[in-house]
C-alpha positions, 0 to 999 in steps of 0.5 A, a space after each residue: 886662432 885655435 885655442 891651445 893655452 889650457 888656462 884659457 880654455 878653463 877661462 872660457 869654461 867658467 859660468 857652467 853652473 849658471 849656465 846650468 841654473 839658467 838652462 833649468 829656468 828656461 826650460 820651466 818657462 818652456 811648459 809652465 803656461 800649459 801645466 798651469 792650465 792642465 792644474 788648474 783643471 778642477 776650475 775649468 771644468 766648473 766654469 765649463 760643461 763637462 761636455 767640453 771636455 776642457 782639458 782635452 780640448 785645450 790640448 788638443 788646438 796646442 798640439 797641431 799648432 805646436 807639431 806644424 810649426 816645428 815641422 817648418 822651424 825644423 826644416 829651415 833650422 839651419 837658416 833662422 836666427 835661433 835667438 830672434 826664434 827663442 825669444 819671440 816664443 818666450 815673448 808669445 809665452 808671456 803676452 799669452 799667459 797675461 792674455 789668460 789672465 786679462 780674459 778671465 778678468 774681463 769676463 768676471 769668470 763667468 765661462 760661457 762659449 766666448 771665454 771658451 773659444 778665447 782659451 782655445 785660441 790662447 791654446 792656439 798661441 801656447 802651442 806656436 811658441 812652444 814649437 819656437 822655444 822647444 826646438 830652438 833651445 834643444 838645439 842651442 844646447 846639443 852643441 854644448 855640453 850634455 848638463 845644459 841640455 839634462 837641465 833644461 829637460 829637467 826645467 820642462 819637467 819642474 814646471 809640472 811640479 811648480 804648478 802643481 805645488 802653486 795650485 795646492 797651495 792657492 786651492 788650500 789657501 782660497 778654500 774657503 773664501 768667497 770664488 776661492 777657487 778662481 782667485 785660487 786659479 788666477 793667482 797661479 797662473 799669475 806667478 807663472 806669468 811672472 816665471 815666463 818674463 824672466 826667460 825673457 830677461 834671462 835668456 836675452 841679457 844674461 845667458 849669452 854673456 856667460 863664458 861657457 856659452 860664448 865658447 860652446 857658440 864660437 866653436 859652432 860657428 867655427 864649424 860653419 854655423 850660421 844659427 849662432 851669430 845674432 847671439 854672438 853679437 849679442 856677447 860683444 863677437 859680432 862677427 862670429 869666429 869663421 874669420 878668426 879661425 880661418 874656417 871655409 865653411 863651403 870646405 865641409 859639408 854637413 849631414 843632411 836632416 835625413 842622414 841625420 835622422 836615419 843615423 838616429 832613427 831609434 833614439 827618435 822613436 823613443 823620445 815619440 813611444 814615451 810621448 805617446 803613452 804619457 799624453 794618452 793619460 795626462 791630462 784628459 783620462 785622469 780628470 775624466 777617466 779615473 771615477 770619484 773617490 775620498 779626496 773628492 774635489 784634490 783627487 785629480 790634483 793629487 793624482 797630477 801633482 803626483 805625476 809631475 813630481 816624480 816626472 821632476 825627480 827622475 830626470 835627474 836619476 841618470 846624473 848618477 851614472 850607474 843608474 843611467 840607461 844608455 844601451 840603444 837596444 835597451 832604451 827602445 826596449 824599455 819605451 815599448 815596454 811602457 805600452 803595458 801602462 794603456 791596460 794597467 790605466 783601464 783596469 785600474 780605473 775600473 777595479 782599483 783604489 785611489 792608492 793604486 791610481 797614485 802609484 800607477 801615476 807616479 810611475 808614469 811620471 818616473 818612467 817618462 821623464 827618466 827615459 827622456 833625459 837618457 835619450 836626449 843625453 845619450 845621443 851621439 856627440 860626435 858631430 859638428 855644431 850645426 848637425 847636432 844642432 839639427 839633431 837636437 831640433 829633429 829629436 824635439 820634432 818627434 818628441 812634439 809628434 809622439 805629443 800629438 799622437 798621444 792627445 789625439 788617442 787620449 780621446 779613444 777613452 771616451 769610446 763607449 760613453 755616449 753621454 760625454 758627447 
């Protein structure tokens, strides 16, 4: 039966800000496990050769990993159980995370070619679940409302900070102790394994029983969603609400993935140009790239956490509406505008002081995580459930391929510098 009686409308609303609370949690544990490696840097690249290029590796196995499966997830979006799909990269998130861990314990942080190549396939793990939560969850919250999916774009954002700050925070602590920095090292990554598990928890007991969340899914599934029903009987509806509404989903037919996409062919290729721009820089050129200078060993932290901090901040600049960017023609305008940052990161890094490297940094970070959160919150609302479904998974797709693009032309900084290889 529809919904009329606005009381009971507001009924099924309540729970928005933990809806929202959770979505920021989940998000964090979506990118938590790569930005504790990409902080904890200064570690790897003593424990390792320089010419390993560590971060740049590490980086690079994640990525192809990532964009292939997502391509497949993307493709099959409309078949798969998103829940059973969230989790299982949840869960590989974790047992990846505690793998890093138990390897680093095992070996006694010795490094050495075995170490080295099991961090890569951990890389390797990282990589196919995020391409499982990454897509899986974007999707979940396009058909819900806008907050859900600016909260968890601001959880994967936070993750940065998180790190950054456990990795200042551990590197003060353990300075001067005996292997402080590896106990420094292991101790974040420890506390971000933790942060996986509870996404587990969060995501499986919690989430689907908020009110909200059983409003948004119902209504999806009576447009003829079929992604939502696992988690529908995970709230106690185990027969979704097709039946209820009397809802023929052969009676309508959805957008295809191409229509979809040509439809929004420009929101995509801004979500793939910011992706590009911030990947060729972050993590790669500036633990290699950017010289020393008087922080010494905290420069390339400084510089990071500078990045992820203000990378945090702006993804909630556009909650101010009047601040909010959300003119097509200016969103594209403004991705292709960041390409001047490639020359700006070369000249600085040649001529420039520390100061101007940090502002440089920051304002990577701002312009990357403003302009991702006005995209993915702009972009149309005016479909069904199961086509912004599709649309948010097609979004997170490109997003994931300006990544690869981006780690892949990280490595062009290297041109002219025989003595890296």
């Amino acid at each position: 039966m529809a919904i009329s009686d606005e009381s009971e409308v507001l009924r099924r609303m309540e729970g928005k800000f933990e809806a929202m609370l959770i979505c920021f949690i989940l998000g964090l544990g979506s990118l938590i496990a790569l930005n504790s490696l990409w902080t904890m840097g200064d570690y790897y690249y003593k424990l390792f050769p320089k010419r390993y290029h560590p971060l740049r590796v590490f980086t690079i196995i994640y990525q192809p990993f990532a964009l292939s499966i997502m391509l497949i997830l993307t493709h099959y979006e409309s078949r798969i159980n998103t829940r059973m799909r969230n989790l299982s990269g949840y869960t590989l998130f974790f047992v990846g995370s505690l793998l890093v861990l138990v390897l680093d314990l095992a070996t006694s942080g010795r490094g050495g070619i075995g170490p080295y190549i099991g961090l890569c396939a951990l890389c390797a793990c990282f990589g196919i679940a995020h391409a499982s939560v990454q897509g899986g969850m974007v999707g979940d919250l396009s058909f819900m409302c806008p907050e859900f999916v600016q909260s968890f774009v601001a959880g994967i954002y936070a993750s940065g900070a998180l790190a950054c700050a456990l990795r200042l925070v551990t590197k003060a602590s353990f300075e001067k102790s005996d292997n402080g920095l590896r106990n420094g090292a292991l101790l974040s990554f420890a506390i971000s394994t933790f942060f996986e598990f509870l996404c587990i928890v969060l995501y499986a007991i919690y989430f689907p029983k908020l009110s909200i969340v059983k409003y948004y899914r119902s209504k999806a599934a009576s447009e003829g969603s079929k992604t939502v029903s696992a988690d529908l009987a995970a709230a106690g509806i185990p027969n979704g609400t097709n039946q209820q509404v009397g809802f023929d989903a052969n009676q309508q037919e959805r957008l295809s993935n191409k229509q979809l996409f040509l439809q929004n062919i420009d929101y995509a290729v801004d979500l793939f140009l910011t992706a590009v721009i911030t990947l060729s820089i972050i993590p790669g050129f500036l633990y290699e790239d950017t010289g020393s200078h008087k922080l010494g060993t905290w420069y390339q932290l400084v510089l990071i956490t500078m990045y992820n901090v203000m990378d945090l901040t702006s993804s909630y600049i556009p909650l101010i509406k009047c601040l909010k960017l959300e003119s097509r023609k200016g969103l594209l305008i403004a991705a292709l505008s960041r390409l001047l940052l490639v020359p700006a990161f070369y000249f600085t890094a040649k001529y420039g002081e520390q100061g101007w490297m940090i502002f440089l940094v920051s304002f990577l970070g701002l312009t990357n995580g403003y302009l991702t959160v006005c995209v993915y919150t702009v972009v149309p609302k005016g479909y069904k459930g199961p086509e912004q479904n599709a649309l948010g998974n097609l979004l997170a797709l490109w997003l994931s391929s300006g990544i690869c693009a981006g780690v892949a032309l990280d490595w062009l900084w290297l041109i002219g510098k025989s003595e890296n290889f």
